[in-house]
C-alpha positions as CSV (number, residue, x, y, z in Angstrom):
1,X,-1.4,42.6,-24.5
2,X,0.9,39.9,-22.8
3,X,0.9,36.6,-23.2
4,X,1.9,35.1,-19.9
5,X,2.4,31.2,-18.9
6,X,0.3,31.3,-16.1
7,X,-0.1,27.1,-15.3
8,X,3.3,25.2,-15.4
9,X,2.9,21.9,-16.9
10,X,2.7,19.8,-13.4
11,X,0.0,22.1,-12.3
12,X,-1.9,21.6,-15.4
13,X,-1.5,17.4,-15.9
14,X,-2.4,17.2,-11.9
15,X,-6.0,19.2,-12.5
16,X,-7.1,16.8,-15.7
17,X,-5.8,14.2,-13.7
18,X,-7.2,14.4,-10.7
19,X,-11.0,15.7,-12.6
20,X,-10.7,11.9,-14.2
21,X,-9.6,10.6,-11.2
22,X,-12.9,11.8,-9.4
23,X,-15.0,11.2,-12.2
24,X,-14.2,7.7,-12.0
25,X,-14.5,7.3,-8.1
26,X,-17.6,8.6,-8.7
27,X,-18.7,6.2,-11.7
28,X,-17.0,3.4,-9.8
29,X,-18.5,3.8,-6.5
30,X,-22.2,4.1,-8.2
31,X,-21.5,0.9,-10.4
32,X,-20.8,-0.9,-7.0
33,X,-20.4,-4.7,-7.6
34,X,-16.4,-5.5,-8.9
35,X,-16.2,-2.4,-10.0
36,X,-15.2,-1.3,-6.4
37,X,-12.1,-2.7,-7.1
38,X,-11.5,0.0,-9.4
39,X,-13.2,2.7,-6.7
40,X,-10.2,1.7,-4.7
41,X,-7.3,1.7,-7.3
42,X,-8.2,5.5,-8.4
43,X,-9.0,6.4,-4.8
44,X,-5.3,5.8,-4.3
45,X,-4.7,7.8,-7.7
46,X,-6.7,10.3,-6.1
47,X,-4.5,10.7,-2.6
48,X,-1.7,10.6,-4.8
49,X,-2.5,13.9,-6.5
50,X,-3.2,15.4,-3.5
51,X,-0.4,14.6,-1.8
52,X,1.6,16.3,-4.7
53,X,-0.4,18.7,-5.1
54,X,0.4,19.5,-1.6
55,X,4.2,19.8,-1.8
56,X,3.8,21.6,-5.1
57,X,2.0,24.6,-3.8
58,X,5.4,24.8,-1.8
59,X,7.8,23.8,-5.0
60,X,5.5,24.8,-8.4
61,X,5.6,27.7,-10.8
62,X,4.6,30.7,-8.9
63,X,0.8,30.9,-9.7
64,X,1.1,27.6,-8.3
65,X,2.1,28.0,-4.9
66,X,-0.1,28.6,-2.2
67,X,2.0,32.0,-0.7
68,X,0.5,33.8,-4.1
69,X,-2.8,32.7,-3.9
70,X,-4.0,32.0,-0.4
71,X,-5.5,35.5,0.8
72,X,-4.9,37.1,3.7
73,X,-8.8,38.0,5.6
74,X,-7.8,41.6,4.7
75,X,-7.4,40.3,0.9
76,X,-9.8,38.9,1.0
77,X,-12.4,41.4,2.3
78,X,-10.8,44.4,-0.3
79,X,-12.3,42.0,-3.0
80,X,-15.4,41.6,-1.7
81,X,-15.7,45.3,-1.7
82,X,-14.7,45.6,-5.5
83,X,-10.8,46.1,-4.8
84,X,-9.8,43.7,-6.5
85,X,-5.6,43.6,-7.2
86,X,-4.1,43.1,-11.0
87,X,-2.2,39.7,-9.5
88,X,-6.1,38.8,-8.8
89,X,-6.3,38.7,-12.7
90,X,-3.3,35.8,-13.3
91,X,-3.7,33.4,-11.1
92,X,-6.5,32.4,-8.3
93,X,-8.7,35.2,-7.2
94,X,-9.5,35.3,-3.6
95,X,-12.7,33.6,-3.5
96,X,-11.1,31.0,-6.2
97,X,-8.5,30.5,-3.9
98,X,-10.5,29.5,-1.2
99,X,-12.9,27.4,-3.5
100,X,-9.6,25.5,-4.7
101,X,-8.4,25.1,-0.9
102,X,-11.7,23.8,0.3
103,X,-12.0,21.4,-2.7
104,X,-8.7,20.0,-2.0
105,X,-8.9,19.6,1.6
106,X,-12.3,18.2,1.3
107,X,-11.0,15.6,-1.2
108,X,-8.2,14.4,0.6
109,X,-10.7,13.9,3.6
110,X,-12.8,12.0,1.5
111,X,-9.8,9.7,0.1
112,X,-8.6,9.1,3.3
113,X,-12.0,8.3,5.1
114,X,-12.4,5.5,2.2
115,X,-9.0,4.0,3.9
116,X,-11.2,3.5,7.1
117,X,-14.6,2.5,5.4
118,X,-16.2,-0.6,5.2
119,X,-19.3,-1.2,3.1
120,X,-20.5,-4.6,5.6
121,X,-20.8,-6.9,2.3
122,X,-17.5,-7.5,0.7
123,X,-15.4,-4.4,0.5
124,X,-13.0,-2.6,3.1
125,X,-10.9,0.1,2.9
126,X,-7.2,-1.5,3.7
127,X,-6.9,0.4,7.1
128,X,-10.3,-0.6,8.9
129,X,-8.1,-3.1,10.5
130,X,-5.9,-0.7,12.6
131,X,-8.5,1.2,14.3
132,X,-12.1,0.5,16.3
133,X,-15.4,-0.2,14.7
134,X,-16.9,2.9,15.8
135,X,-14.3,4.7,13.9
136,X,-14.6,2.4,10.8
137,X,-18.3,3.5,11.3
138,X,-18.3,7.0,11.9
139,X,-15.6,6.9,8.5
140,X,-17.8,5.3,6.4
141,X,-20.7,7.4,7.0
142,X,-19.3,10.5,6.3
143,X,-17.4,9.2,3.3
144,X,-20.6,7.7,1.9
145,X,-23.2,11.1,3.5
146,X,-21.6,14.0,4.5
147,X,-18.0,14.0,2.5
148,X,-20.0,12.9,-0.6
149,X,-22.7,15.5,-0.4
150,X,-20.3,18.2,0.4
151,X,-18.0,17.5,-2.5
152,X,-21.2,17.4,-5.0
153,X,-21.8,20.7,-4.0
154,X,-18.6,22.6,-4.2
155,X,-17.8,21.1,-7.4
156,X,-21.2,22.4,-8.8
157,X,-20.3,25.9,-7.4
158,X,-17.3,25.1,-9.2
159,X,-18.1,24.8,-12.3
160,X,-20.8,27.3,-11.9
161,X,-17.8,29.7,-11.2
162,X,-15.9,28.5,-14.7
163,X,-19.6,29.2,-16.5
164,X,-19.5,32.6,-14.7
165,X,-16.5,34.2,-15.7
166,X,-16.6,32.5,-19.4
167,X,-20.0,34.4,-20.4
168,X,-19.9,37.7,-18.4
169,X,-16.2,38.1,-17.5
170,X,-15.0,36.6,-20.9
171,X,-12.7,34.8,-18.7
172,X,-11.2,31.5,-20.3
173,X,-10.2,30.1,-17.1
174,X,-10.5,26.4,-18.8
175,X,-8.3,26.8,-21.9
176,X,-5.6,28.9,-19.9
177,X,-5.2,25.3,-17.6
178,X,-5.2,23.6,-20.5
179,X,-2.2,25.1,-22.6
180,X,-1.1,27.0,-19.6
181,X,-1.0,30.6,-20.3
182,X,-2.9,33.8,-20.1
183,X,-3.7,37.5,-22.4
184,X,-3.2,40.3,-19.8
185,X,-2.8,43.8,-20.2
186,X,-0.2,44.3,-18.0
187,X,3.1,42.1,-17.7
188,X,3.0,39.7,-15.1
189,X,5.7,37.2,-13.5
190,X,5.5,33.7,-15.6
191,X,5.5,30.8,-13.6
192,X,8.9,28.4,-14.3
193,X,7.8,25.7,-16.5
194,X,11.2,24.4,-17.7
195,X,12.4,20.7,-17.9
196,X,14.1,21.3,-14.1
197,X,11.1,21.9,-13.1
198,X,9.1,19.2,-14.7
199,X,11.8,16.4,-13.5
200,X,11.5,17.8,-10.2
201,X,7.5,17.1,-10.1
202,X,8.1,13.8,-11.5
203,X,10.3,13.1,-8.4
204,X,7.8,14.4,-6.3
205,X,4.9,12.5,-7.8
206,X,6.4,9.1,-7.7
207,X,7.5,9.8,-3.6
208,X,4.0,10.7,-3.0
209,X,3.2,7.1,-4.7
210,X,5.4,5.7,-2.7
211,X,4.0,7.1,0.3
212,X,0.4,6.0,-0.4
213,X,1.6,2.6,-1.0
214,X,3.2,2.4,2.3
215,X,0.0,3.7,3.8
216,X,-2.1,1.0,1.9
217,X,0.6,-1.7,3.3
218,X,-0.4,-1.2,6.9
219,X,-3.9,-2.7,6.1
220,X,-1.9,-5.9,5.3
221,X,0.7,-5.7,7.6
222,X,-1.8,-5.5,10.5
């Protein structure tokens, strides 16, 4: 057996960042009231992630970037029909992959519909300002319908997924993203996880803060 480091330690602070992150939008935006406030502080948080997790699946370890994950529809279809490849036993599997894709895209069109959304009563996302009402309005109801009931469910499936592999697959997928590596039978490529690497996703992290603050500006620059 080999004892692999699957999850460099960007990838793994971004995912127990980002599930708080979302567990408090959600909290938050159900409390209503002031705590809105605090729905729009970690809705930032939340685009921030994203937008790192973003250039990471170009910069990360290797399990981490999207070119070993993503499949191709040929992949993809070889797993369906029981193919599967040993690389689909380190990191994402196909359908993973495209569970992790979809709940990334669909969270960063959720974050950045709340920037347009406007709740009529007291609270407005800061770029409502820069476009028409009917956009504010067709924003607001899928960030508060359609975005929110789409998210619920792929994150059930989600987690319906972890369940699945733990207690038929003996699959840990939870503690490997928590300390980061993985027992396989055959050798497999590590992912870098040095402090060159870390540094770098520091740097990387605090530009993509610096982007969403920019964005948030506009609201008040308008």
């Amino acid at each position: 057996m080999h004892t692999v480091r699957v999850w460099d330690l960007p990838t793994r602070l971004f995912h127990w960042a980002l599930v708080t992150a979302v567990v408090a939008q959600v909290v938050t935006g159900n409390l209503g009231g002031n705590w809105m406030n605090w729905h729009f502080r970690t809705g930032y948080a939340v685009l921030t992630l994203l937008l790192f997790r973003l250039v990471w699946g170009f910069l990360g370890g290797h399990w981490s970037r999207f070119g070993s994950f993503l499949p191709s529809p040929r992949t993809l279809l070889d797993y369906l029909r029981g193919r599967a490849r040993p690389e689909h036993q380190v990191g994402h599997s196909p359908l993973g992959a495209l569970s992790v894709a979809a709940l990334l895209l669909l969270l960063l069109a959720q974050a950045g519909s709340g920037l347009f959304s406007d709740d009529e009563i007291a609270f407005f996302g800061p770029l409502t300002h820069l476009v028409s009402g009917d956009t504010v309005g067709l924003a607001t109801w899928y960030h508060k319908n359609l975005g929110k009931a789409i998210l619920i469910v792929l994150i059930a499936l989600h987690l319906l997924a972890i369940a699945y592999y733990k207690l038929f697959k003996k699959r840990a997928l939870v503690a490997s993203m928590w300390h980061g590596d993985k027992t396989l039978a055959a050798a497999a490529r590590p992912a870098r996880d040095d402090a060159r690497s870390r540094l770098l996703a520091l740097v990387v992290l605090l530009v993509c803060a610096a982007v969403v603050y920019q964005v948030v500006s506009l609201g008040s620059q308008a």
